[in-house]
C-alpha positions in Angstrom: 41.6 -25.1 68.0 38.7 -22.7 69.0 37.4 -23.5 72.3 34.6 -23.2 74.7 35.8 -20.0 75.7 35.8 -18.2 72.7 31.9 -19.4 71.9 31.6 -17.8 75.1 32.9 -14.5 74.5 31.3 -14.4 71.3 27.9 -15.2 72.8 28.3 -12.2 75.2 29.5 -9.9 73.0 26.5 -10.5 70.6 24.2 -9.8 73.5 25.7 -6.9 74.2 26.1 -5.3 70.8 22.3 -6.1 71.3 21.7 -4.3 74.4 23.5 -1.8 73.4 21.4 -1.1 70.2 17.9 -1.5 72.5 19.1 1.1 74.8 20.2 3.6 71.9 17.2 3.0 70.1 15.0 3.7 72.9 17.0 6.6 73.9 19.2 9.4 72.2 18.4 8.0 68.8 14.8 7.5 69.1 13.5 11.1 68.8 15.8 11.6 65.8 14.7 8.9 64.1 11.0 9.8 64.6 11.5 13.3 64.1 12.9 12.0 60.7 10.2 9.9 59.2 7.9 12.8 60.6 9.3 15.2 57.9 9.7 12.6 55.6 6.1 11.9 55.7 4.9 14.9 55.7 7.3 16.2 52.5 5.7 13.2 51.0 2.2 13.9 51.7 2.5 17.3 50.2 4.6 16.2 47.1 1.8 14.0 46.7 -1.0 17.1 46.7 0.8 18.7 44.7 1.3 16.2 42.1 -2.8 15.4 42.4 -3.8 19.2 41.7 -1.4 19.4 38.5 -3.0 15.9 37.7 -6.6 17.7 38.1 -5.6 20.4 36.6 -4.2 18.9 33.4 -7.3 16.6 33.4 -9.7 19.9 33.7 -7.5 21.5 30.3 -7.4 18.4 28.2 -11.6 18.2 29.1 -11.9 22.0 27.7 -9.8 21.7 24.8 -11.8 18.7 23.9 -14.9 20.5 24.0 -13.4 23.2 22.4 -12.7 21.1 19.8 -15.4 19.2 19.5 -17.6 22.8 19.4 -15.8 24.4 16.7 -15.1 21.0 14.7 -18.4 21.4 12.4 -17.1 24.2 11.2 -13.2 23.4 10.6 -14.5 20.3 8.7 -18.0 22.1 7.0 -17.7 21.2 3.2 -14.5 19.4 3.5 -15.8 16.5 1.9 -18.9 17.7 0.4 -20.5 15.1 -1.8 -17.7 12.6 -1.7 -18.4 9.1 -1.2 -16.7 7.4 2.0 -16.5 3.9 3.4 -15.6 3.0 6.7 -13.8 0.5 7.1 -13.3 -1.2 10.5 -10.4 -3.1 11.1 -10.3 -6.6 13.5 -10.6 -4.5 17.5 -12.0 -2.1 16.2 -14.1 -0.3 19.2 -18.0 0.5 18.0 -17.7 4.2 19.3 -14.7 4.9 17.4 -16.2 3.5 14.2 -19.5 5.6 15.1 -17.6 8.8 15.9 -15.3 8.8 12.6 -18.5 8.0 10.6 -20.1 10.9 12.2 -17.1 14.1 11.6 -17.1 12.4 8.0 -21.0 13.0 7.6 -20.0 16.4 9.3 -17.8 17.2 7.0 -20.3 16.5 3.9 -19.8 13.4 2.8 -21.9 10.6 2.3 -20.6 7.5 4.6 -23.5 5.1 4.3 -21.0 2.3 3.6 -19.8 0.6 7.1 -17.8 -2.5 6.9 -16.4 -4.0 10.1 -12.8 -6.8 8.9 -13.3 -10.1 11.0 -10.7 -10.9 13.2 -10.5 -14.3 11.5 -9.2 -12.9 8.2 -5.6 -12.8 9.4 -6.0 -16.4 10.7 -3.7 -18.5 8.7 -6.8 -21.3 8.1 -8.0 -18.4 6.0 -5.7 -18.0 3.3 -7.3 -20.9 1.3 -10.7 -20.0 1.8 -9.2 -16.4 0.7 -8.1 -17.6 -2.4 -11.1 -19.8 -3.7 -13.4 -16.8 -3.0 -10.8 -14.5 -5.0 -11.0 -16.9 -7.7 -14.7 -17.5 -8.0 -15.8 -14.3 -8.0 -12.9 -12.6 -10.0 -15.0 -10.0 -12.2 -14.9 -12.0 -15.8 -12.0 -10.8 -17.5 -9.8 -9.9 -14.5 -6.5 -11.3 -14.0 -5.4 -11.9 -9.9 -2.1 -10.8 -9.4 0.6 -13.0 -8.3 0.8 -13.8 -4.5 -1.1 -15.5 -1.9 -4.6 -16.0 -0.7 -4.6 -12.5 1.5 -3.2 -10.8 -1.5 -6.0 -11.7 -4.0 -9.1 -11.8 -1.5 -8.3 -8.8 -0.4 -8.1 -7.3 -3.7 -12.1 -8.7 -4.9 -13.0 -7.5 -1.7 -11.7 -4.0 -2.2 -12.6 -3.8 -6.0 -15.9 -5.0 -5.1 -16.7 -2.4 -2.3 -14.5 0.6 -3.6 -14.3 2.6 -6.8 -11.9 5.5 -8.6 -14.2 8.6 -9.7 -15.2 8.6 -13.1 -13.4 11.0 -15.2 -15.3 13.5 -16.8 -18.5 12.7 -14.7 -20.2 13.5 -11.5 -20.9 11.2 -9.0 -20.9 7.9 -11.1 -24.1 7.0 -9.7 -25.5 6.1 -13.0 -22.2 3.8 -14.2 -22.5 0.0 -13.2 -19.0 0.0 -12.3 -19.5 2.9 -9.4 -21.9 0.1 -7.7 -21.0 -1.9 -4.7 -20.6 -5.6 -5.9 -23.4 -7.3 -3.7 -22.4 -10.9 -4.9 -18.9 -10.3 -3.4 -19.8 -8.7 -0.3 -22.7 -11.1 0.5 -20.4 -14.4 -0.5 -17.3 -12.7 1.9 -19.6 -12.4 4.1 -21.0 -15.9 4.5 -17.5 -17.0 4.8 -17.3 -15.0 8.3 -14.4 -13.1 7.0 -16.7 -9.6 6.8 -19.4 -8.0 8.5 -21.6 -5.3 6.8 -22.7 -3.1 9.2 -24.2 -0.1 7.0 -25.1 -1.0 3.5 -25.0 1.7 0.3 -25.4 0.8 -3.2 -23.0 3.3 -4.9 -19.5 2.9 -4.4 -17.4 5.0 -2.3 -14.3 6.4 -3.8 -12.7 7.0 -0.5 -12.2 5.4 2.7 -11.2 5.3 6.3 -10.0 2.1 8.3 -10.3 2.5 12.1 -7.7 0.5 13.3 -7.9 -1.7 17.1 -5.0 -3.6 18.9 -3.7 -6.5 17.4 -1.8 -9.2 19.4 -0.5 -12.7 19.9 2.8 -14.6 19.4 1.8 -14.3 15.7 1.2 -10.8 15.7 3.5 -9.4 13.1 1.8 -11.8 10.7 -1.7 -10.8 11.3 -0.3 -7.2 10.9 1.4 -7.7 7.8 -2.3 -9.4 6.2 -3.9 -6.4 7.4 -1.1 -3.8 5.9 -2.0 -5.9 2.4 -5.8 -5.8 2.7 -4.9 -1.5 3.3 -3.1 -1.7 0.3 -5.3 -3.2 -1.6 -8.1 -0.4 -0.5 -5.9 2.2 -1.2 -5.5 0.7 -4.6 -9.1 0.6 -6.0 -9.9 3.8 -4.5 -9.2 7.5 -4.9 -7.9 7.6 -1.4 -7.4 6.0 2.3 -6.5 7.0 5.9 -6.1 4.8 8.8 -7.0 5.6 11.6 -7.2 4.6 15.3 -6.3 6.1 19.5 -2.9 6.3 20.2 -3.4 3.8 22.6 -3.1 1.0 19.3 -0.5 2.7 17.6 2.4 1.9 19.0 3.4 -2.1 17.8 -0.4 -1.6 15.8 -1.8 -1.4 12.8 -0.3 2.2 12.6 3.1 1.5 13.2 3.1 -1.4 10.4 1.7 0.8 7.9 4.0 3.5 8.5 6.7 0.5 8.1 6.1 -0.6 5.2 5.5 0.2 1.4 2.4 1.8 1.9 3.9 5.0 4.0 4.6 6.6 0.9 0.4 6.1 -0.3 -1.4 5.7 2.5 -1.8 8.5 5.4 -2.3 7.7 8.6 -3.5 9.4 12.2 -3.1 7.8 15.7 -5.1 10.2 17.6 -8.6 9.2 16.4 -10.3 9.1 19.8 -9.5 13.0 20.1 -11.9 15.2 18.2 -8.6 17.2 17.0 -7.7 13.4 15.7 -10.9 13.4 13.4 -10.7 16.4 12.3 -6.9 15.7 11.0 -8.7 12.2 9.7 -11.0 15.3 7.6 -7.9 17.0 6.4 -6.0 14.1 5.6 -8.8 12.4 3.3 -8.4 15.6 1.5 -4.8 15.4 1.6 -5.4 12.3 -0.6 -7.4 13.1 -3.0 -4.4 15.3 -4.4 -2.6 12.6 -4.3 -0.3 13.4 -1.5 0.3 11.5 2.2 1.6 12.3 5.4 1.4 10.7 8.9 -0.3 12.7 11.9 -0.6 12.4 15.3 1.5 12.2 18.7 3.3 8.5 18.5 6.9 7.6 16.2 7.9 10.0 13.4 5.6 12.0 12.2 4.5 14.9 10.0 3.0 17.3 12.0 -0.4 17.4 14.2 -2.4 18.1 11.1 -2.2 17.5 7.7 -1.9 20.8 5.7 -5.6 22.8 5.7 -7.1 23.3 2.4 -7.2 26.9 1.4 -10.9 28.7 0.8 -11.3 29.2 -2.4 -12.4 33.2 -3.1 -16.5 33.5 -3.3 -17.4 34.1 -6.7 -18.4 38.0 -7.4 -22.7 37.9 -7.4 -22.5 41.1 -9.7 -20.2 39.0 -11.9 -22.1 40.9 -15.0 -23.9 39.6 -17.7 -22.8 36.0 -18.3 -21.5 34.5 -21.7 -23.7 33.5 -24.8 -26.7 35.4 -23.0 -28.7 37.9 -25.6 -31.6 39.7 -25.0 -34.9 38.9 -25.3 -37.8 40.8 -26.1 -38.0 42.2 -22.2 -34.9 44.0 -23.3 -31.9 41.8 -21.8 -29.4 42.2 -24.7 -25.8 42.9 -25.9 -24.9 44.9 -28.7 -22.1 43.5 -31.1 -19.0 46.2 -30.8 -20.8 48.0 -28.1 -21.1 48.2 -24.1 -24.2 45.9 -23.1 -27.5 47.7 -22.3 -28.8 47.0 -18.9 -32.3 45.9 -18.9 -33.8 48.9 -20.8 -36.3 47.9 -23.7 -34.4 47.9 -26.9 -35.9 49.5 -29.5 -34.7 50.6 -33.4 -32.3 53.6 -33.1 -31.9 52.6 -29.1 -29.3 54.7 -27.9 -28.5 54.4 -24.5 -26.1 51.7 -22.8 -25.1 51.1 -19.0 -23.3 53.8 -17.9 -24.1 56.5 -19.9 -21.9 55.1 -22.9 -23.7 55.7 -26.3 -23.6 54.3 -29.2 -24.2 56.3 -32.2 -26.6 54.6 -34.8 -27.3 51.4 -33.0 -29.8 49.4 -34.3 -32.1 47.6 -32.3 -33.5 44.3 -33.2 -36.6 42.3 -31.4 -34.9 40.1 -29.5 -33.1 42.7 -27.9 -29.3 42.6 -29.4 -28.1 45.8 -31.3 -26.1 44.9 -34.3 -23.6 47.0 -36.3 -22.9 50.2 -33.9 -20.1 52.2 -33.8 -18.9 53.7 -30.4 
């Protein structure tokens, strides 16, 4: 049985373990221990410097390489796009600067990108399916048949037949063919419904497209994703061509990600770097990229193609002294050809004309009035 005694001893020997530890600590051990925090405070101090001028100086790079960039970018993307027809297409979180700034390297680049059209967040609310699918049905051009699936399947394919169009083979620009016109009805009736904003209107439709993409979140997230990855479907479908695009910031668990993980990786291409000026110029190159019917996926975040889509190649300036073009005869100036013969050069043609562009003759040319010598022998 423990006694008094041994609480005692105890007692005594936990004071003095105490003492012990006051007098140590405020002797021998005392400088050591200050002249250690000393050093580790200053190696900490100058770690931390060091680490603030690499910060700086990686900051002060990334700044001139943007500018760089952003300097030289009209003329990476000059004529990329040249007369095509491109609608923007902003996706639910979207940023207004982002939207602006694609618009602006597409306009850049040469194409026309009156068409801005920003995706209501309520569209991937579940309420929305039916109100999806009596819009779809309504205003279904007359003759079309919906395809099978559900309310986010067929409104979003009126919505992206009604705002985008494949080029017309054998034309120009389509401007003059009805179907190459944005459906107005459509647009106006999505619109009411509070599933679509029109930001920028044009009356022709575009046969391309870009969707900026913003974050996307929730418990129901993947859901909302996967109506979105279907409406980008559907756009890619009833046009020539479509990139997403959106900061890297959104592409991890985005819109990005989803695309690249599903069915539309193999049609659609996609860039997660769209805040960088190097991003919109790959968003140039990658528009591009579709129209020859190819796709890749650009940027810094998951697997990935490359930093850039593959760069068109210049095609070789045509010759300006290309000679005297085909079907041309000669007029009574004396522009001709002469059947069998070298073509004169400007020089008055004339009956028994002999002489021809670089001193060739030709023996017993005739010369007629309008300039073409017919029947000469070399």
């Amino acid at each position: 049985m423990i006694d008094f005694r041994y609480h005692l001893v105890s007692i005594i020997a936990i004071f003095f373990a105490l003492a012990t530890g006051i007098v140590l600590g405020a002797g021998p051990l005392s400088e050591t221990i200050d002249d250690n925090l000393t050093e580790q405070t200053a190696n900490l101090r100058e770690e931390n410097r060091e680490l603030h001028e690499a910060l700086e100086s990686a900051s002060e790079d990334q700044q001139y390489q943007e500018a760089f960039v952003q300097d030289v970018m009209p003329r990476l993307v000059s004529g990329q796009l040249q007369d095509q027809r491109v609608a923007v297409i902003a996706l639910p979180g979207a940023e207004e600067e982002a939207v602006e700034q694609v618009r602006e390297t597409l306009e850049r680049a040469g194409a026309q990108a009156e068409l801005v059209v920003r995706i209501d967040p309520s569209w991937t609310d579940p309420d929305s399916e039916p109100v999806l699918d009596e819009l779809a049905a309504e205003l279904v051009a007359s003759g079309t048949e919906l395809e099978a699936g559900n309310g986010f399947d067929r409104g979003a394919a009126v919505l992206a037949s009604a705002l985008l169009s494949q080029p017309v083979e054998g034309g120009d620009t389509g401007i003059d063919d009805p179907a190459q016109t944005v459906n107005t009805t459509v647009v106006t009736a999505y619109q009411d419904a509070g599933l679509v904003q029109l930001e920028h209107d044009a009356s022709t439709a575009p046969t391309l497209a870009v969707a900026v993409a913003g974050p996307v979140s929730g418990e129901d997230a993947e859901d909302r994703l996967g109506r979105l990855v279907t409406l980008i479907a559907q756009m890619h479908t009833a046009s020539n061509g479509l990139v997403v695009a959106g900061p890297s910031s959104t592409a991890e668990g985005g819109v990005l990600t989803a695309v690249r993980g599903s069915e539309a990786t193999e049609s659609v291409s996609t860039v997660d770097v769209a805040d960088l000026p190097t991003g919109r110029v790959a968003v140039v190159f990658a528009l591009t990229e579709q129209q020859r019917g190819d796709a890749g996926h650009y940027g810094l975040v998951g697997e990935i193609d490359g930093a850039l889509p593959p760069v068109p190649e210049e095609t070789e300036p045509e010759d300006e002294d290309g000679g005297i073009e085909d079907g041309e005869t000669g007029d009574e100036s004396g522009d001709g050809s002469g059947a069998g013969n070298d073509s004169t050069d400007g020089a008055d043609s004339a009956e028994g004309a002999e002489s021809t562009e670089g001193g060739d003759s030709a023996e017993g040319a005739e010369g007629t009035e309008d300039g073409s010598a017919q029947g000469g022998d070399e």
